[in-house]
DRENTOR-676468 format. One record per residue: z, y, x of N, C-alpha, C in turn; residue in one letter. Coordinates in steps of 0.05 Angstrom, whole numbers, plus 5000, padded with zeros to 4 digits. Layout:
% DRENTOR-676468
ZYXZYXZYXA...
This chain:
% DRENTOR-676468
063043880601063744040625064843860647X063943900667064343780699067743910701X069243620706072043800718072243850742X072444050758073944060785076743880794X076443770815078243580825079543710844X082343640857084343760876082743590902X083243790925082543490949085043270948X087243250937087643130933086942900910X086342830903085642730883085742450885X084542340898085442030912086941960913X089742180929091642110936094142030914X092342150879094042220850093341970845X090941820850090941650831092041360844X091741450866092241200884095241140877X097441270861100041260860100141270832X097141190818097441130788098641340770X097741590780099341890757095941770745X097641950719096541990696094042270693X092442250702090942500696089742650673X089542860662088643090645087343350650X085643400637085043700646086343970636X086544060660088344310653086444550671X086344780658084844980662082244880669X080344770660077944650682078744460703X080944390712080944130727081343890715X081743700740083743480726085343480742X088243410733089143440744092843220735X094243100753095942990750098943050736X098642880710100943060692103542860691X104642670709106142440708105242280727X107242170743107441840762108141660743X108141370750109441220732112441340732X113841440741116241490744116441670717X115441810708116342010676116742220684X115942390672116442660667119442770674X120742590660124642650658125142620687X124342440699125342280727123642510749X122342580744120642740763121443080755X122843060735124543390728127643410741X128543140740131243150756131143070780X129043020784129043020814128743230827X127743430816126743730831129643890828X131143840799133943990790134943930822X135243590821138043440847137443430874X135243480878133743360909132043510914X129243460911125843540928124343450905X121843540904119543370891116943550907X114943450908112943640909111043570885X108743840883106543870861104543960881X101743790868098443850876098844100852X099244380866098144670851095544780860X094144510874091144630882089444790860X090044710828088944900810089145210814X091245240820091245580819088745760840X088745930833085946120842086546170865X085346240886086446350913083746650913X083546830912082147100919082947180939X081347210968081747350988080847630988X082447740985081648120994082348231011X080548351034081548381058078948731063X080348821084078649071086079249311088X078849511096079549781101080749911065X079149801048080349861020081649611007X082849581011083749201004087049300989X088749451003090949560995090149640971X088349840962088350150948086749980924X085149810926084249620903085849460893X087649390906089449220885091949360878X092949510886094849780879093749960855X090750060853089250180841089050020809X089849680816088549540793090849320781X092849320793094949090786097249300774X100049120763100849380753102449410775X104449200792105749280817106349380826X108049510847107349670868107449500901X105149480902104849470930106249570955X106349820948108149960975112149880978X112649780953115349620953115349390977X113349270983113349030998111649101022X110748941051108849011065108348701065X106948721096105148371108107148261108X107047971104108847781104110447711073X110547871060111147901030110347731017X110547660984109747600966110347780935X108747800917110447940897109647870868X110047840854109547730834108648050808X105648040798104748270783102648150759X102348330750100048340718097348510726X095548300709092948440712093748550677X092448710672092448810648090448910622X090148870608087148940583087749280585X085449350590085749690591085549720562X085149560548085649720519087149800507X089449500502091249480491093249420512X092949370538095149230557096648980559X095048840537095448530540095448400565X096848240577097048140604094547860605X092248020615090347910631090347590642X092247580669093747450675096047490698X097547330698099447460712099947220749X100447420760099347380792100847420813X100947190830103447270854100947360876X101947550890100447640916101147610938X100047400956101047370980099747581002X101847741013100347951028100647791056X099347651072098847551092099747651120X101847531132102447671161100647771175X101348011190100048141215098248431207X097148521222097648821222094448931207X093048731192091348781172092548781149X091048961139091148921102089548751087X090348401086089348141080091447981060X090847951034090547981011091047631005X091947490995090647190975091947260956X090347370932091647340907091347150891X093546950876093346770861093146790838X090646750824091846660798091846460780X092446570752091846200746089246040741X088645810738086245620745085245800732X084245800706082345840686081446240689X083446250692082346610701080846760728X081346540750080046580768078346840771X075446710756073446850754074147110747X075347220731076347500714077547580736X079447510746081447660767079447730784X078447550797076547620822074347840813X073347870781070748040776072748390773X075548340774076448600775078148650792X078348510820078948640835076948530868X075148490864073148390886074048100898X073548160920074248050937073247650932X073547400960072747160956073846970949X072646830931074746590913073646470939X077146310949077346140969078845830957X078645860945080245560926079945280935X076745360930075645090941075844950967X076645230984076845111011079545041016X081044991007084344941015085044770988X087244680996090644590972092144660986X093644730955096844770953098744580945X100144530961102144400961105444570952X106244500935109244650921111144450925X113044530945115044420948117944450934X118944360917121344450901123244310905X126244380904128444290891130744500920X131844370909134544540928134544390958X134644120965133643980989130944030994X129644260983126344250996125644381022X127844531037126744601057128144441076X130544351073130544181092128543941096X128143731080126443571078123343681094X122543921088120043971092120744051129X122644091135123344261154122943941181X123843771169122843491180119443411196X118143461175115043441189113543741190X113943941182113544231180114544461184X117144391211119044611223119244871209X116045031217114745271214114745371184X114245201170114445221140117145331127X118345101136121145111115122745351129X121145541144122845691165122545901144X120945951124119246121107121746241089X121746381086124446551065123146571035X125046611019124846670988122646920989X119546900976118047130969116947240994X117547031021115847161050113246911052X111747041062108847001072109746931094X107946711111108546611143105946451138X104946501165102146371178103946151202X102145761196103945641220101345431220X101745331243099645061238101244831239X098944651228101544451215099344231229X100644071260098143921263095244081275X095844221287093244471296091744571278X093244561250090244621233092444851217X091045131216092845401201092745311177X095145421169096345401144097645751134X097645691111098546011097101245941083X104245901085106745851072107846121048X108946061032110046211020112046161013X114546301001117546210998116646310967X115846110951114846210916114445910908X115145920876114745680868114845800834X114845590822114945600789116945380774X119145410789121145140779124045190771X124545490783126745650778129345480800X127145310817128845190847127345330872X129445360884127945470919126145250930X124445360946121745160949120145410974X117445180975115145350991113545290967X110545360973108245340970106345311007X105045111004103845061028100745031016X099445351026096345311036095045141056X093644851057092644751076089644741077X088044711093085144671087084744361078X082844361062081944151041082543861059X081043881073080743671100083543611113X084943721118088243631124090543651105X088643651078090843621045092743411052X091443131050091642911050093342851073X093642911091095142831121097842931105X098443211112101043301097102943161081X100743161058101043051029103342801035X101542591062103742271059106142341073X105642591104107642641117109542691101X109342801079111342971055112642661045X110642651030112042341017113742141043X112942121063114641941085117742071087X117342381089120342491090121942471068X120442341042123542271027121942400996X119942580999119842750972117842610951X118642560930116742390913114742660900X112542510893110942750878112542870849X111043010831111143030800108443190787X108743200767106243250749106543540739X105443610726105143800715107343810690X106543590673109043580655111043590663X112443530692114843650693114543890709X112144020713112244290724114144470693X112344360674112544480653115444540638X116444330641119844320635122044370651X120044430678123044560702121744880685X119945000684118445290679119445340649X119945070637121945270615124445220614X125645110624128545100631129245340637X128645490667127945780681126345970657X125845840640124146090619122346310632X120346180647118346280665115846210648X114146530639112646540627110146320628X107946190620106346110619103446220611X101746280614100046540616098146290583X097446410561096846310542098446170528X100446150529103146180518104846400517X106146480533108146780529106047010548X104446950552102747150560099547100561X098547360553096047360542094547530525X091947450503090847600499093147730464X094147970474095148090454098948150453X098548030482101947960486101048210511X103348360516104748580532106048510559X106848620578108448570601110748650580X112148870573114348830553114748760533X112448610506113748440495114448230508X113448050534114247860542117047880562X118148170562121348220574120448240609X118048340607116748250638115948590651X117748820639116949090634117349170672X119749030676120349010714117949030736X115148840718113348780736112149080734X111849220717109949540717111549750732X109749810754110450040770110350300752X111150330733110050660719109850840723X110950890748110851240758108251150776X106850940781104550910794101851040785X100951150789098851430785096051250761X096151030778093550880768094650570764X093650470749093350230746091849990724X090149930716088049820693090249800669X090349910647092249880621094550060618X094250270644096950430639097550580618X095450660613095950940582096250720567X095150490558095350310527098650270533X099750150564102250030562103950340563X103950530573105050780567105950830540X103650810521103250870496105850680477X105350350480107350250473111250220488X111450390506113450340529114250630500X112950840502113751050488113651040453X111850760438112650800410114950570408X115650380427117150130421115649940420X116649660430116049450427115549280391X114949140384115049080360115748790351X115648690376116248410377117548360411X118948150410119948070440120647800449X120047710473121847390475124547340476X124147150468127047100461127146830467X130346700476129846410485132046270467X130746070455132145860424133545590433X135445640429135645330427137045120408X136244840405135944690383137744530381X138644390357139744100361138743940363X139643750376138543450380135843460403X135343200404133443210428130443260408X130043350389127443420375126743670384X124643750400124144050409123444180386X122644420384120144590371118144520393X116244680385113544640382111644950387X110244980414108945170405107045280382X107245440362105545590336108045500311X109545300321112245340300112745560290X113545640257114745890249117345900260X119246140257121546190265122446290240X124546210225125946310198129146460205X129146710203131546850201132446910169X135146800163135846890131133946780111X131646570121130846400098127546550102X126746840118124746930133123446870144X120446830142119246800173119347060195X119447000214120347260226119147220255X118247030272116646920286115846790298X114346700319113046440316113646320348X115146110349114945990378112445930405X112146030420110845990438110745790462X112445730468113545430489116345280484X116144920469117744830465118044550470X120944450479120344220492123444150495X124343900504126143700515127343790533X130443910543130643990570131843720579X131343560597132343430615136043450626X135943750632138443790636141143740626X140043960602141744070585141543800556X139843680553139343420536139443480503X137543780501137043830473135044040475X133644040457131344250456131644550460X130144640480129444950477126745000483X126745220470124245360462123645670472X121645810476122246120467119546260453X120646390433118946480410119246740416X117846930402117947160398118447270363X120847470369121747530350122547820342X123847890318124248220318125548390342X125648540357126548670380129448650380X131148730363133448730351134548500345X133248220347134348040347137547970359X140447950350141547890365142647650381X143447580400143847360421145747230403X145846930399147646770381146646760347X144346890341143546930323142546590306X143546570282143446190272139646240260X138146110263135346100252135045870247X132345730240130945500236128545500241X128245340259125045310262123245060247X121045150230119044990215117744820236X118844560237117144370245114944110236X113244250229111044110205112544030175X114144260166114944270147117044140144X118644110164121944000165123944200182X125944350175127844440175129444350206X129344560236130644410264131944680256X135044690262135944780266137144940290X137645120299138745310325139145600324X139445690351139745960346138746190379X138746350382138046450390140346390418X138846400445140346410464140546530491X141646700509140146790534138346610552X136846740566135446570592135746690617X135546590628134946240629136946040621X135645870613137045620593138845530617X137145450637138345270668138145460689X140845580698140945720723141645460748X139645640778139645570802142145540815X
């Protein structure tokens, strides 16, 4: 299989990151700088990430509202233009979360749509709710840490002017851009839509104002620090918006929406399993497909686990009996050796 490349891409290797494929791309998972160094830098300062993987779907049109209200679980009418909101596509069978999707509703007095989702689902999102995969024509640029809007506010005024969860249209350099106040790091940030062809300009302006890049791998360990789902990990085929504690995102008094009677059905017999967030001794993580042992029990099985940077000991979060309680002592099976921990709230690392 042919990978898809970021327009940035030159710009990854030319600074010697480490590339991998992730969803169908390739894509940059580390600088020489490390994972650790490029996670505390986003905690203390700025970093930015190439999130050109994610999907971009434009839906726009006299029915553009009523199709994605009709088909996400959301509610749309909570937010207007300029917004962002974060929702679930859903399995009409069982209501397994499809994938799960921020929607940028685009300033100004149309009903114009970029729904994101993640790399690999693209195609699905887009075959159920219309509308044009625009991906290819732009990058995203994700700006993180607590200094990220100032920093950005340096070569990108218009940008960093962008609020938590608002949409703003600015040109950056005469060329339109789409901003959003959204990120995946559990730090305040943008997201910057640019066209493919002025990726690269940005990209060094960014780096000249002070912000080093990072990879994916430390996308991954700021996103579970924040205990922010990962779609084929805590969400997916057979996993729920409420087993994954994500019940907030379903509008339910909403008349229609793809999966509502299956997720109705379980909202009204009970959950049967839930997330839950673990944490370990020592700097040895768990392991996603790890068992989870309560009272010498298997009882269930970890889903995302890893090193926190921060905090400087392993957490994890598994899914476990509903009833589980908080402080609860377990063990997790790590290729047949005995890690000890226990059950703990999340997020592990508050903002």
């Amino acid at each position: 299989m042919t990978l898809l490349t970021s327009p940035l891409d030159a710009a990854h290797r030319e600074l010697g990151a480490t590339m991998v494929e992730f969803g169908g791309w390739e894509m940059p998972i580390a600088y020489p700088s490390g994972t650790i160094e490029e996670h505390l830098a986003c905690r203390r300062h700025a970093v930015m990430f190439d999130v050109s993987h994610l999907g971009t779907v434009r839906i726009d049109g006299a029915d553009a509202f009523d199709r994605l209200q009709s088909t996400l679980t959301n509610d749309l009418a909570k937010i207007g233009p300029g917004r962002a909101q974060y929702t679930h596509l859903l399995d009409a069978d069982d209501a397994s979360v499809v994938d799960d999707i921020i929607v940028w509703w685009r300033p100004g007095d149309t009903a114009e749509f970029d729904v994101m989702p993640n790399a690999s689902n693209t195609a699905g999102v887009r075959s159920a709710i219309g509308g044009v995969d625009t991906t290819a024509d732009r990058a995203v640029i994700a700006v993180q840490g607590p200094d990220a809007r100032a920093l950005v506010s340096t070569v990108f005024p218009a940008a960093a002017e962008t609020g938590r969860f608002r949409v703003a249209s600015a040109d950056y350099n005469g060329t339109p851009c789409t901003i959003a106040g959204t990120g995946y790091t559990g730090e305040p940030g943008l997201e910057i839509a640019i066209p493919s062809d002025a990726a690269a300009s940005l990209w060094q302006a960014l780096s000249g104002a002070g912000i080093p890049p990072a990879g994916l791998g430390a996308r991954d360990t700021l996103r579970l620090e924040a205990a922010l789902p990962l779609h084929g990990h805590e969400l997916g085929p057979g996993i729920t918006s409420l087993q994954a504690g994500l019940g907030w995102v379903v509008a339910w008094d909403k008349p229609q929406f793809v999966g509502r009677q299956a997720a109705l059905a379980e909202r009204h017999a009970g959950i049967r399993r839930r997330l839950f967030g673990i944490v370990t001794d020592g700097r040895r993580p768990a392991r996603a497909g790890c068992a989870v042992l309560l009272d010498g029990h298997a009882v269930g099985e970890v889903t995302s686990g890893n090193f926190s940077p921060v905090l400087g000991h392993g957490i994890a979060l598994a899914f476990l009996p509903p009833d589980t309680a908080e402080g609860a002592t377990l063990v997790v099976d790590v290729r047949g050796k005995e890690l000890p921990g226990r059950v703990a709230s999340t997020p592990f690392v508050h903002h």
